[in-house]
Structures are given as C-alpha cells and as structure tokens.
C-alpha positions as CSV (number, residue, x, y, z in Angstrom):
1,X,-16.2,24.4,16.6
2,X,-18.3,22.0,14.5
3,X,-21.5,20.5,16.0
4,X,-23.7,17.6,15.4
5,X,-26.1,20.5,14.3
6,X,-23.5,21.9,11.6
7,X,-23.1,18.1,10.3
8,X,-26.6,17.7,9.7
9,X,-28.2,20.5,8.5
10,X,-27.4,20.9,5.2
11,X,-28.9,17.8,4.3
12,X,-31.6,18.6,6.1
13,X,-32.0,21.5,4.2
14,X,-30.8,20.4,0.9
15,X,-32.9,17.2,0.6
16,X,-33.6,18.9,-2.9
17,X,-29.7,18.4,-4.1
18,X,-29.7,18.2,-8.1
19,X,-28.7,15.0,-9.6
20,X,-26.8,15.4,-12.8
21,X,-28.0,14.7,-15.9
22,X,-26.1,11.9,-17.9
23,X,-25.6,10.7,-21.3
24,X,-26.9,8.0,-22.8
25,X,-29.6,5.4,-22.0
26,X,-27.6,3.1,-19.5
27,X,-26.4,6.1,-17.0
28,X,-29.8,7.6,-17.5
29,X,-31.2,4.3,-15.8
30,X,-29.0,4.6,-13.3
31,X,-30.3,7.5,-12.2
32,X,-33.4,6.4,-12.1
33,X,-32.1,4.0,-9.6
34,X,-30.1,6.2,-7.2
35,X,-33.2,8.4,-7.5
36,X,-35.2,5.2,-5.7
37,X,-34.1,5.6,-2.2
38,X,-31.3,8.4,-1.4
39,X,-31.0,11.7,-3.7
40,X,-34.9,13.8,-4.7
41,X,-34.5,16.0,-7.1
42,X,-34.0,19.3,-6.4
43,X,-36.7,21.2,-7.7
44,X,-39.5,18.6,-8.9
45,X,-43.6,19.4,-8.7
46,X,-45.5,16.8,-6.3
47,X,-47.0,13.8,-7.9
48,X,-49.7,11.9,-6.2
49,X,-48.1,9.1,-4.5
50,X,-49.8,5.6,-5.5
51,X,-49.0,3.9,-2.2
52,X,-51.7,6.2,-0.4
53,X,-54.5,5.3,-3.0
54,X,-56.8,2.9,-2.1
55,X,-57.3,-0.6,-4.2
56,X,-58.8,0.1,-7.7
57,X,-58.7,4.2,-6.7
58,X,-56.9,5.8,-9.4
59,X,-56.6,9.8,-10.1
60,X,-58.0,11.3,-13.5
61,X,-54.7,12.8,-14.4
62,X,-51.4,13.4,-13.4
63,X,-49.8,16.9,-13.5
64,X,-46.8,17.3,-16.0
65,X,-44.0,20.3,-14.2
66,X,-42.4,22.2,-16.8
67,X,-38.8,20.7,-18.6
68,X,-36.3,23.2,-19.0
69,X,-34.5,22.5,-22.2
70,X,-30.7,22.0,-21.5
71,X,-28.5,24.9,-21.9
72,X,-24.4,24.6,-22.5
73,X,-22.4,24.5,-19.9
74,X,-21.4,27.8,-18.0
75,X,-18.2,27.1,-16.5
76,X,-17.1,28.1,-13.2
77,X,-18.1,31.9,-12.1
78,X,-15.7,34.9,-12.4
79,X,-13.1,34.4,-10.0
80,X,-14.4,31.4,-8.6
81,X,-11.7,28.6,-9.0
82,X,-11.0,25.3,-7.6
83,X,-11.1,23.9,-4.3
84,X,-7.9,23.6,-3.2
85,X,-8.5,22.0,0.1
86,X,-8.0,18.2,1.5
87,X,-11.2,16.1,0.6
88,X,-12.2,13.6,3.9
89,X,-12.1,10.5,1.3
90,X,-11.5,9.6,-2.3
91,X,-13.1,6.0,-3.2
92,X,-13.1,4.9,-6.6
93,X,-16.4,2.7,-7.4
94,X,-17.5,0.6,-10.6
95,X,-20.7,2.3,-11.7
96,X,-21.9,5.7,-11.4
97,X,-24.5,5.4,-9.3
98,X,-22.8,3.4,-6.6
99,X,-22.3,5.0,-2.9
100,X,-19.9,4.2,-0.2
101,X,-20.1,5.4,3.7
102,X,-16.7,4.9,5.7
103,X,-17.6,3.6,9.0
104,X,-15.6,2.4,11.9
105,X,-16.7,-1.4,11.0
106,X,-14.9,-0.5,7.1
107,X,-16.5,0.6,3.4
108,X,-19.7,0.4,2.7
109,X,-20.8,0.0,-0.6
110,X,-24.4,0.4,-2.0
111,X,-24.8,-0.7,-5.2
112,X,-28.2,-1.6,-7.7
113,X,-29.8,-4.6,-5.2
114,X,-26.4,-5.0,-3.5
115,X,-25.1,-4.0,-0.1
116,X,-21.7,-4.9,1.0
117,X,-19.1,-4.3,3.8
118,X,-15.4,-4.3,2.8
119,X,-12.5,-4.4,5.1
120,X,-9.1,-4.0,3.9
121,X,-9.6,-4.7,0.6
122,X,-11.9,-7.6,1.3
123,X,-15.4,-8.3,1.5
124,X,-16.7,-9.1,4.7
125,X,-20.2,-9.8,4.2
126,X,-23.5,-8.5,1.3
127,X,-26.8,-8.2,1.3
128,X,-29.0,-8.3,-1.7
129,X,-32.4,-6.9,-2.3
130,X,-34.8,-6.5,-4.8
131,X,-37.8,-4.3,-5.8
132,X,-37.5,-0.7,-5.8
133,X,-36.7,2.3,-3.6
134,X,-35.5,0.5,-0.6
135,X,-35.3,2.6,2.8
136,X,-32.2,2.2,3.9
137,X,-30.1,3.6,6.9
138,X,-26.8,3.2,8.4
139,X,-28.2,3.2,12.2
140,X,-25.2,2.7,15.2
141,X,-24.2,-0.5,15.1
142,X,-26.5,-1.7,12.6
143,X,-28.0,-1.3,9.0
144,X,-31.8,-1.3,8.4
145,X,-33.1,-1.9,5.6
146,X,-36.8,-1.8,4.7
147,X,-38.5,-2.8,1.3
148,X,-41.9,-3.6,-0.1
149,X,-43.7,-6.7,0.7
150,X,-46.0,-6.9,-2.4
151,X,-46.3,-4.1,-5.3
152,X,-49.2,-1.9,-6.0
153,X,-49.4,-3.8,-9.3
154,X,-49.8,-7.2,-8.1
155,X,-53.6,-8.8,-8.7
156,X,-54.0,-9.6,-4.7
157,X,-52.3,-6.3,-3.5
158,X,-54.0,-4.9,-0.8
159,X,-53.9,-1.1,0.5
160,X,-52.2,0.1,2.1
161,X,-48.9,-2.6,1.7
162,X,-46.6,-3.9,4.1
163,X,-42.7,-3.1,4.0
164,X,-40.6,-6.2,5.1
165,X,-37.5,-4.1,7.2
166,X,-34.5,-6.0,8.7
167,X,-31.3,-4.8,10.9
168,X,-28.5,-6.7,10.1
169,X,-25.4,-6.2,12.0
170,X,-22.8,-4.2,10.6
171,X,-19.8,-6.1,11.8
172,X,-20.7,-9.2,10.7
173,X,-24.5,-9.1,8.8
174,X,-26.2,-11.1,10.7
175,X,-29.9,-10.2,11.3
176,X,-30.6,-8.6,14.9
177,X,-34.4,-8.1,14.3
178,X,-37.0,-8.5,11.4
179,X,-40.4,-6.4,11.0
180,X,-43.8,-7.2,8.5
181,X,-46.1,-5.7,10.3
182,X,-45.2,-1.3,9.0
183,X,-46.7,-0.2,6.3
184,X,-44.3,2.7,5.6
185,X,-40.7,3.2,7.1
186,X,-38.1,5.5,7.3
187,X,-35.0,5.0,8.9
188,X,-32.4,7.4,10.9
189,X,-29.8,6.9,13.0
190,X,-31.0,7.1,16.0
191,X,-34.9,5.9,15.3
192,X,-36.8,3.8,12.9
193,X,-40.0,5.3,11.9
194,X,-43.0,2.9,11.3
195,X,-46.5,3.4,10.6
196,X,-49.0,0.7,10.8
197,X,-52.4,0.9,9.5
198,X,-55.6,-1.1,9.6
199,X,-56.4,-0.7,5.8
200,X,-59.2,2.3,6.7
201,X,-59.4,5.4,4.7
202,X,-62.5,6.7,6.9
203,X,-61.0,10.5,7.6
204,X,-60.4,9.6,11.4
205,X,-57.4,10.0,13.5
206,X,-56.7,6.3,14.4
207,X,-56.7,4.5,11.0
208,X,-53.2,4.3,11.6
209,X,-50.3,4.1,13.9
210,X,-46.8,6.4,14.1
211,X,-44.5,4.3,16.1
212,X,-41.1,5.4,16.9
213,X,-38.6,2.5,17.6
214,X,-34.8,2.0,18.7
215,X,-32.7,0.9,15.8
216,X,-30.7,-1.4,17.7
217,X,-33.2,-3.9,18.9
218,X,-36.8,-2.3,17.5
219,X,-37.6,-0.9,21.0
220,X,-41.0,1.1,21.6
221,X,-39.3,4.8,22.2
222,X,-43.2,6.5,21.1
223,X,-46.4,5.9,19.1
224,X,-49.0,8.2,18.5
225,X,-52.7,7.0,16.2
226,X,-52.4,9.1,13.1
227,X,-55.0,9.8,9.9
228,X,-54.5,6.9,6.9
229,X,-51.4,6.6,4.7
230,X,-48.8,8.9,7.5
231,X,-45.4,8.7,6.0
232,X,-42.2,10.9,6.9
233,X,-41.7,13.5,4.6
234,X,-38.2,13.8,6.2
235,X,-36.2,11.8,4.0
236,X,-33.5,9.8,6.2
237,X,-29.7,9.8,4.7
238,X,-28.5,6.3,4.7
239,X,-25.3,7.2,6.0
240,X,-26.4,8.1,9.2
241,X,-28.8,11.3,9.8
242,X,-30.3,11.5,13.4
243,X,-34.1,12.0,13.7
244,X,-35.2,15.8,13.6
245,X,-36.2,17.0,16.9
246,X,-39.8,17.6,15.1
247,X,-41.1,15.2,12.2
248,X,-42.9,16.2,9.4
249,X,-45.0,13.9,8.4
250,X,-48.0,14.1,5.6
251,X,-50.9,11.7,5.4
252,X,-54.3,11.0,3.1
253,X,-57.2,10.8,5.2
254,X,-59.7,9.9,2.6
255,X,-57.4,8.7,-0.2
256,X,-55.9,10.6,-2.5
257,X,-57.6,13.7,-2.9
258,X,-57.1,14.3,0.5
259,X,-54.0,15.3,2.2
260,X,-52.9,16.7,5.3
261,X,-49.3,17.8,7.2
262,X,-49.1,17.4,10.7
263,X,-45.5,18.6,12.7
264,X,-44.8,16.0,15.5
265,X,-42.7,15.9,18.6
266,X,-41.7,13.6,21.1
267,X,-45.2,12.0,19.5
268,X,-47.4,14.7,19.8
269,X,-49.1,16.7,17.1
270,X,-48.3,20.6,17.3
271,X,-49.8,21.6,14.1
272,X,-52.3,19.4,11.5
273,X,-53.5,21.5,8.4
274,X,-55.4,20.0,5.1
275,X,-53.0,21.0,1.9
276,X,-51.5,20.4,-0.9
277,X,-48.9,22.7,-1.1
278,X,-45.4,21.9,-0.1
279,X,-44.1,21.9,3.4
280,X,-41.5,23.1,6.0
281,X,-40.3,24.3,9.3
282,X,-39.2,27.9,9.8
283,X,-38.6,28.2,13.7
284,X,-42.0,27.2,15.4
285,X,-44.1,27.8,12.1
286,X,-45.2,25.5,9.6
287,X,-44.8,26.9,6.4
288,X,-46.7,26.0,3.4
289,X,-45.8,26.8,0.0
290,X,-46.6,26.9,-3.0
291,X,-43.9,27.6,-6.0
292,X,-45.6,26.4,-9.3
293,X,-46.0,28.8,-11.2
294,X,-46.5,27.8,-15.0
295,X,-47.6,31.4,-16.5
296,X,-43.9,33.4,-16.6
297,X,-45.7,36.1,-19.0
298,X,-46.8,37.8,-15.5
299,X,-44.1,37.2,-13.7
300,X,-43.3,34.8,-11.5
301,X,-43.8,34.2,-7.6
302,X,-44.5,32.0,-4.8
303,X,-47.1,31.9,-2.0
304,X,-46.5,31.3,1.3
305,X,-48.4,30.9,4.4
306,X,-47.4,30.6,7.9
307,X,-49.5,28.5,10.6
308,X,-48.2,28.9,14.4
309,X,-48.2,25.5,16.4
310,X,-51.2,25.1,17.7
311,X,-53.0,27.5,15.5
312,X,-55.9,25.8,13.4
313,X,-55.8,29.0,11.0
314,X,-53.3,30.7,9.2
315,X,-51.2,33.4,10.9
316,X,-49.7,35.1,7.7
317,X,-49.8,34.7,3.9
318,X,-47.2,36.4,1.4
319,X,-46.4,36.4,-2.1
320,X,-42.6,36.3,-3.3
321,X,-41.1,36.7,-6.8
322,X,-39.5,34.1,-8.2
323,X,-36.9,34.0,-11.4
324,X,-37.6,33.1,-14.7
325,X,-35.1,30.5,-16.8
326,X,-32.5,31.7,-18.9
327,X,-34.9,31.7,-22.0
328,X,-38.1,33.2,-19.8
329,X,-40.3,30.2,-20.6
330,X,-40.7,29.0,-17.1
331,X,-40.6,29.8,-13.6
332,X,-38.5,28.6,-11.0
333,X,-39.1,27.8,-7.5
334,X,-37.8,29.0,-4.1
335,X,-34.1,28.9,-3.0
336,X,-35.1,28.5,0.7
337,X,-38.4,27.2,2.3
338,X,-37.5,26.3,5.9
339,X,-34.6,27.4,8.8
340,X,-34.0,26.2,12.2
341,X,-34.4,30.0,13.8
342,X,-37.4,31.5,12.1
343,X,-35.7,33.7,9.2
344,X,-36.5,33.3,5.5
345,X,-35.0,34.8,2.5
346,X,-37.9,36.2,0.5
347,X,-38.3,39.3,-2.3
348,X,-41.8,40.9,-1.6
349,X,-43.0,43.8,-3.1
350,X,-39.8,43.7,-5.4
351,X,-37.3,44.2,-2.9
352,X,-35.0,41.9,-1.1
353,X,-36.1,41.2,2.5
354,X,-36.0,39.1,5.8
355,X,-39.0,37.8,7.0
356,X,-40.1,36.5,10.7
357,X,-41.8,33.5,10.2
358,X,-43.7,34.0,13.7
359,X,-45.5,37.2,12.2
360,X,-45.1,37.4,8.8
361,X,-43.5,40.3,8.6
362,X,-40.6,41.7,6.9
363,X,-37.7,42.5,9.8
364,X,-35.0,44.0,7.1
365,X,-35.2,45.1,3.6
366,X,-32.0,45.1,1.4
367,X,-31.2,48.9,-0.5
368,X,-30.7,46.7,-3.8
369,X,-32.8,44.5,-6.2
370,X,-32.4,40.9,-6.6
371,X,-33.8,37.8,-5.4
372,X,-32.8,37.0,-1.7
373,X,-31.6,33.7,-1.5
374,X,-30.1,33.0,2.1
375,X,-29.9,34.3,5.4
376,X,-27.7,33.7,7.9
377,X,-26.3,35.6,11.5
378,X,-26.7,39.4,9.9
379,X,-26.0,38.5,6.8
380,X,-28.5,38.5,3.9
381,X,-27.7,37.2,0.3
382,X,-29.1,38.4,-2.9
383,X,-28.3,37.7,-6.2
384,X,-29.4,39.6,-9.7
385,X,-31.7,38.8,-11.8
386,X,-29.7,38.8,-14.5
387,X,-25.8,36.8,-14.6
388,X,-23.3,38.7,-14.8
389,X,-20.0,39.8,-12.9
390,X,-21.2,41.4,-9.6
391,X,-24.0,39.6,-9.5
392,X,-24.2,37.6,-6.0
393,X,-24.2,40.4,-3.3
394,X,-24.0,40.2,0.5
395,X,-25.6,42.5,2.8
396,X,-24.7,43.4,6.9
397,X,-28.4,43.5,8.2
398,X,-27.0,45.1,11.4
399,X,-25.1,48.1,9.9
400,X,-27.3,47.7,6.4
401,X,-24.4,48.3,4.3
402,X,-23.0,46.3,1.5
403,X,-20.8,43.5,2.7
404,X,-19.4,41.9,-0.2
405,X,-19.9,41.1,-3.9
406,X,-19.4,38.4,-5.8
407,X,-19.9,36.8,-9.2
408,X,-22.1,33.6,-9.6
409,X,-24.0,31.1,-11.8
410,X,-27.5,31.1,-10.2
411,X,-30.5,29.6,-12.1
412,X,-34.4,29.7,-11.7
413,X,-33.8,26.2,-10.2
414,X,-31.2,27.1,-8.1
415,X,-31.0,26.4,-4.0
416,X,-28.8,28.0,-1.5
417,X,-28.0,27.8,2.5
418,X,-25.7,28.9,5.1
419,X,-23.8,27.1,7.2
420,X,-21.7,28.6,9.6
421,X,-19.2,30.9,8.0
422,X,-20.0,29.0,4.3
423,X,-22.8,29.9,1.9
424,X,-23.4,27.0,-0.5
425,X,-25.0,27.7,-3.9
426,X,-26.1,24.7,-5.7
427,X,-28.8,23.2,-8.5
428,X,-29.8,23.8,-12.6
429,X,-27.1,21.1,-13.2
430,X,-25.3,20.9,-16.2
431,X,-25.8,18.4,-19.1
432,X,-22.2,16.8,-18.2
433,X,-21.7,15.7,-15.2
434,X,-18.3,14.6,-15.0
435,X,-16.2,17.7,-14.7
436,X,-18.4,20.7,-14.1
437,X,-18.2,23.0,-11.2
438,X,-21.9,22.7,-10.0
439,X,-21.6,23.0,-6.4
440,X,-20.3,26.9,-5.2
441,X,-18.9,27.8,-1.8
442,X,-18.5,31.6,-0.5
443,X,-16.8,32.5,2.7
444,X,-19.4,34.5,4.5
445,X,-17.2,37.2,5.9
446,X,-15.6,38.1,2.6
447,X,-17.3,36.6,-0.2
448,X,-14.2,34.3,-1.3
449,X,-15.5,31.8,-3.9
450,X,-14.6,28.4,-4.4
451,X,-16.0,25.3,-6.7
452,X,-16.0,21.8,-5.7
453,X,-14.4,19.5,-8.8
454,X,-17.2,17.1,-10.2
455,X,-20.9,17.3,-10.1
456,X,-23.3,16.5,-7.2
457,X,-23.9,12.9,-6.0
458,X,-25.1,12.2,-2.7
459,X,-25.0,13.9,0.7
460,X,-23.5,12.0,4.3
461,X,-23.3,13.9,7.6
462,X,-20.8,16.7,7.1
463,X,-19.9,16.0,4.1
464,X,-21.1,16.9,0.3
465,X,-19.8,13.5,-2.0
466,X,-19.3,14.4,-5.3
467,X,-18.7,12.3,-8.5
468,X,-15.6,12.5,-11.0
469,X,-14.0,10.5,-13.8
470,X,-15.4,9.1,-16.6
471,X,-18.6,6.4,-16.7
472,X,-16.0,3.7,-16.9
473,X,-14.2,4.6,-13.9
474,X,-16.0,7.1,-11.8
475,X,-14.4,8.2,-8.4
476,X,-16.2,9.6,-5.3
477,X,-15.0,12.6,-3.4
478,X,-16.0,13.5,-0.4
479,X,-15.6,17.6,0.8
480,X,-16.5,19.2,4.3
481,X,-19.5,21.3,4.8
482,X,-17.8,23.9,6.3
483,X,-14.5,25.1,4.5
484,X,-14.1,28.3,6.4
C-alpha cells in the first residue's frame, strides 16, 4: 500500500531531476525560467549565492563546472520499451515551460508571471507576478506565493532583502494573509518557512530568525534565532510537498566566504558544521560531500564525510569513485547522497558496496565491479562502467547472489533511487527533448524495464510529469512513482 512517505520521497530525493535541453533561443529562455523557482538541475557545481552577500561585498571570482559537449541520442536501452500503463493525467498547455497541478478546487496553471485556476474549461481567477524565481506552493486550501521586494541590483538595496509573500485562496483568489517582514521563504504544504534578519553579518547565532508558520492563516507553529542569511536548502514542490520531518538549512555567518549547514527539528539544531561542500541526510547523519572532481586523468571520485547529530567532529570520512563521461574528459558526480534509513550506495576501494552512514563502514560488498548506484530492502544496484548489454545488475545482499541483470543508458551525470518495488534511473539528458526515453523504470524483484514517453519536466507528489509534443503544442503527462 502506498504512503504519504512513497508520494514524497522521490522528489525529495530527486530535487536534482535533469531538465532537457531545447533548441533554439526562445525554448532556451524558457528554461531559464522554469529553472527560477521549481526544477535545479540535476548535477550543477554550487555558485555563491548573491542574496547572502552583504551591500557592496562581491567575490573575486566565480567557479566555472565543467560542460559536457552534447552527444546523439541513445535511444531507449536493450529490451527496455515503452510504458504501457495508464498515466494519472494528460493536460495539453501553450508553452513549454508551463505547469499544471489538478486539485480538488480545478487546474492549476503556472505559466511565465501568470498563475491561474481553471474550472471546466473556464478560468476562475489569475494572479500575476513579476521579478524572478518566485517561491511558490500549493499549501491546503491555499496558494503562497513569495517574491522579492527590491533586487540586489537596485542603487538603495539593502542586505539582506525582504520577500513580499501572499496566500490567496485557492477557490476563489482572494488574499487570506500578506507578509514583508521574511527575508527568505520557502513554502510547503503544511508550513511556510521564513527567516527574518536584522541586516548583521557579525558570525553570532541571533542575527536572524527561523520561523515556522501555518499556511492557512501565518500562524507561529516554531521559531528558533539562527546565524545570518539561513535559507532552506530543501526545495519545496509547488504542487504540494509536506515539510521534511528535519530541515536542512545553510546560512553565511560572516558573508560570503563563510557558510555553515545546520539539521533542524521541531526548531532545534541537532547538527551545525562550517562547509562548503554539498549536503544531505542519511539516517541520523549529516553527510557532506564533495563530488567535483575536474582532473579525470587520475580517476575520478568523491569525498564524503559523515557527522553524527550532536557531534561537533566528524565521525567518518571515505572516498568513492566516480565515472568518467562518455569521451573521459570530465567527471561525474554521485548517483545518491542521502536516504531516509542510513544506507548509501558507494564504490570504495574499487568494489561495489553498502555503507552505514552511522559508522562509516562498509556492511556489504558486491562480488562484481561497477559503480553502485542504489540501495534498497536487500537489494543493491550496480551498473558497469562501460554501456553495454548486461550492464545494470542487481544484487540480493541477504543471500549475495546475483539477482538480476539488465541493460541501461547510465551516464557520469546520471541519478538513481528506489522506491518501493521500482528503481528509477534518470539524468545526462538528451539534446531533444520531445520524444526521448530519458526517464527508466526497473521492477525490483525482476529487473523488468520500462521507459516513460517524453523527457523530464517537473515533479508533483506521486507523480513524475513529463513533457511531449512538439514546441507548438506540447502536452503534459503525468506517470505514478510506483508502477510495480
């Protein structure tokens, strides 16, 4: 049976989905655009973020990641074909980048500055907005949505900004509530997060505020005093994610060249540690890592080290190899960083393993070579280095024997999770992105593949939305998580 865990996770998970790369300058600004406030890209390096800097504090440089050159596309794997299932919804939208969310008050539809609720076939009410990368969220009985007061460029900015966020009813649109006062928001269904600061960058806890409020009518449910510049660095979905049990959240003390990652819950701090490196949850550990690496002449591989809540020191430290792109001129990054019961997919020492992210240690090593990718309940998968048929394997860590094997299109960029009976293999997206089979699904128990039609758009609760159709009339698909 299904649970509101299952219908979440994998966009908690896969915050990183790929967004397709399209043709030509006007679908390449519209990426730019859904790119503002709903999809990350998948595999991107961190880039300072200008909102934390303070008033005339600028950085010397900005790091440049690595561009892999487009290749042609690969098709759909060996033996992989079509879904043939039912989709949840097919909606049929005007520009590529627009998004819709069926609710019980009708179709939503968020388009460039325009937000609009349709009911049989009729508008019912819109909102517009300007400026860019809006928070939005779809939130109960209500839609918030937060943008900036003034810009970072404007003569009489000053740090750190104030977001002007608004809940308008989603029967009828009318505003239930209005906010100036946040500097940084992030909305999910069940809480709006806001931090408010005083404008001090002086490295003390204090210089700003975490508050935790009720969507419906901007209630107090928690507030804890946090260092300067705390935003969420869990990205809510706008079509309804609930608030993680524990928040990630990262913050600049100082400015800029200063940053820390602290783990809340329920408002209190389990875990604060001064980094730069990305960050995740794995179980009760915070794990940082770091998956940049720009020399692939020595192969490549990730670091990753594993602080215990309420541990001021690190518990653990590995290395893990990473793969090289298909013309070994770069490296890629992790397939998995985080899970919700303490098990990550790594490759140390060259073989495929499971590690406990309590103690750092490996719990089960494959008898094959590859780079593990996911783990799930005794199952771990592993695919080759090289494409080819065979090349996605799946191994019984109870009775260590091969379960399955499969044949796959997995790149250096590539992510992958488990959910339930369903492994989902996704990323290095294809140059077209109107009829490729980007977006893989195995059955867990067998290793049965199937490919959903389209390429990657957006995530909702339970559902992976994909796009179809051509740039003049582009269609929206949405498939279950689980099709097992």
């Amino acid at each position: 049976m299904e649970t509101d865990a299952d219908r979440t996770t994998l966009w908690r998970e896969l915050r990183g989905w790929p967004r397709s790369v399209q043709v030509g300058v006007a679908v390449a600004a519209g990426a730019v655009f859904a790119s503002a406030f709903v999809i990350e890209p998948f595999y991107s390096h961190d880039l300072p973020d200008e909102s934390a800097w303070a008033e005339g504090d600028l950085p010397d440089h900005l790091p440049v990641g690595t561009v892999e050159a487009p290749s042609e596309e690969p098709g759909a794997p060996e033996g992989v074909g079509p879904y043939d299932g039912e989709p949840l919804w097919t909606t049929a939208v005007e520009e590529e980048t627009d998004q819709v969310a069926h609710v019980d008050q009708g179709l939503l539809r968020l388009s460039d500055g325009r937000f609009t609720l349709e009911r049989d076939g009729a508008e019912v009410w819109s909102h517009e907005w300007e400026g860019y990368g809006p928070a939005i969220g779809v939130a109960g009985d209500v839609v918030v949505f937060s943008e900036r007061v003034d810009d970072f460029a404007d003569e009489d900015y000053e740090w750190p900004g104030r977001q002007d966020t608004v809940a308008l009813d989603l029967d009828t649109g009318d505003e239930v509530w209005r906010d100036r006062e946040a500097s940084f928001v992030t909305v999910f269904a069940d809480a709006v997060l806001m931090t408010e600061c005083t404008g001090e960058q002086q490295g003390r806890i204090g210089d700003c505020t975490l508050h935790s409020r009720d969507p419906a009518d901007l209630s107090l449910q928690w507030s804890t005093p946090t260092y300067a510049s705390a935003r969420s660095l869990d990205g809510g979905d706008w079509t309804g994610e609930p608030v993680p049990d524990r928040l990630l959240f990262e913050s600049f003390p100082n400015g800029h060249e200063d940053r820390t990652v602290t783990v809340y819950e329920d408002g209190d701090a389990l875990v604060t540690v001064e980094t730069d490196a990305g960050a995740d949850l794995a179980g009760d550990t915070l794990v940082l890592y770091d998956d940049y690496d720009e020399n692939p002449a020595d192969d490549c591989t990730a670091t990753l080290t594993g602080y215990r809540f309420g541990d001021a020191e690190p518990d653990w430290e590995v290395e893990a190899a990473t793969r090289k792109n298909s013309t070994l001129s770069s490296c890629g990054g992790l397939p998995a960083t985080g899970s919700g019961d303490g098990l990550l997919p790594l490759t140390l020492d060259g073989v495929p393993s499971v590690l406990d992210a309590a103690t750092g240690e490996a719990v089960w090593e494959a008898p094959g070579e590859g780079q593990a990718i996911a783990v799930g309940p005794d199952a771990l998968v592993v695919a080759a280095w090289e494409d080819g048929a065979g090349n996605l394997v799946a191994y019984d860590t109870v009775s260590g024997e091969e379960r399955w094997r499969a044949s796959t299109n997995f790149g250096s960029g590539g992510r992958a999770t488990i959910l339930g009976d369903t492994l989902w293999l996704y990323g290095d997206a294809s140059m077209w992105g109107w009829s490729t089979y980007e977006v893989y699904a195995y059955d867990l128990a067998s290793g049965e593949g199937a490919a959903l039609p389209g390429s990657s758009a957006y995530f909702a609760p339970g559902a992976i939305v994909m796009r179809s159709g051509g740039y003049d009339d582009p269609v929206l698909t949405a498939w279950p998580t689980r099709i097992w």
